[in-house]
N, C-alpha and C positions, 0 to 999 in steps of 0.2 A: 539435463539436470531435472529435477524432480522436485515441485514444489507444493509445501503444504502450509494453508490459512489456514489459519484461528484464533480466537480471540471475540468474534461477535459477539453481539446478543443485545437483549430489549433493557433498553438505558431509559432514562428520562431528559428530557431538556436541560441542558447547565452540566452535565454530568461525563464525566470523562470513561475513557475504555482504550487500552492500547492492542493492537493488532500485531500477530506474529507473523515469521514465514519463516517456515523449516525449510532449508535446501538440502539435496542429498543429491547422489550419486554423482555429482560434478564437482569440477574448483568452482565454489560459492565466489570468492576472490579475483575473480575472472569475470564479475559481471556486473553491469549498473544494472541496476534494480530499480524496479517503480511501484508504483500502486495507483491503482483503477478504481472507480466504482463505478456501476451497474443500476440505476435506479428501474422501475417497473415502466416499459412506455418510452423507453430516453438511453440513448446509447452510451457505452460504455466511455469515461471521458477519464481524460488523465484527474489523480490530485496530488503525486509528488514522484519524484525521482532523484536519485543518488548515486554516484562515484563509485567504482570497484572498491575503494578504500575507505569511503566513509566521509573523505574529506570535503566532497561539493554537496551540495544540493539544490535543487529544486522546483517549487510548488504552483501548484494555480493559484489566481488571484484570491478565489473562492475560498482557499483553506491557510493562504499566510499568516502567521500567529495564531496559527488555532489547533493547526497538528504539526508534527516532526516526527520526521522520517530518520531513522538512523541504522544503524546495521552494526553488526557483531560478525564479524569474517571467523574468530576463534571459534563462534557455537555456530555459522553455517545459518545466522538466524536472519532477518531482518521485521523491523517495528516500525509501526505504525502509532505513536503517540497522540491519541485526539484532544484534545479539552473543549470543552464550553459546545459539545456536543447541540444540533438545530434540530427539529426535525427533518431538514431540509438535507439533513447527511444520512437520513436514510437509505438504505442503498446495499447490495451485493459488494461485498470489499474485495478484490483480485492483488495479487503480487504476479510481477511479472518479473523475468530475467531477460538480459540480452548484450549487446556487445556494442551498444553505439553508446556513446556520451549523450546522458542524461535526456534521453529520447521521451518526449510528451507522447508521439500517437502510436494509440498500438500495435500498428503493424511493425514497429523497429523491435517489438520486443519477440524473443523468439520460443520461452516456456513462460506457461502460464500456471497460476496455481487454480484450486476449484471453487474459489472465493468462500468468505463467509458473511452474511446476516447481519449486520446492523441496524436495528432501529429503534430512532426515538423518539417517546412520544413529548408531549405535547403537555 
């Protein structure tokens, strides 16, 4: 499967921005899905993961009530809902696919998308 982020870009502190992920050429439906980010200096750490179906989820300590994660199995999508944006969520944003139940480290995930750009100031 073949995934595609987007949705980044330069926000302000307090201010929200939701994150996409196109999947193609797989059953979308067939996989729990996550999301990563990337900062500069600092390895890539989990901040949410979800259910083939929609129905579980979830998140690091870091981002509970701050973002939600949900998916769209009809449009093959899945989102990333942030609010109350830090600078400190600066960062590369990655969607991953994969087959284990709501798997935190990256290595259970087995496609990755090519992340997008978050950041914000201050």
């Amino acid at each position: 499967v073949q995934l595609q982020a987007s949705g980044g870009g330069l926000v302000q502190a307090g201010d929200s921005l939701t994150l996409s992920c196109a999947a193609s050429g797989g059953t979308f439906s067939s996989y729990g899905m996550g999301w990563f980010r990337q900062a500069p200096g600092k390895e890539r750490e989990f901040v949410s993961a979800i259910t083939r179906s929609g129905g579980l989820a979830y998140y690091a300590d870091f981002v509970k009530g701050h973002f939600t994660i949900s998916r769209d199995n009809a449009k093959n999508t899945l989102y990333l809902q942030m609010n109350s944006l830090k600078p400190e969520d600066s960062a590369v944003y990655y969607c991953a696919a994969g087959t284990k139940y709501l798997a935190t480290m990256p290595e259970r995930y087995d496609y990755w998308g090519q992340g997008t750009q978050v950041t914000v100031s201050s």
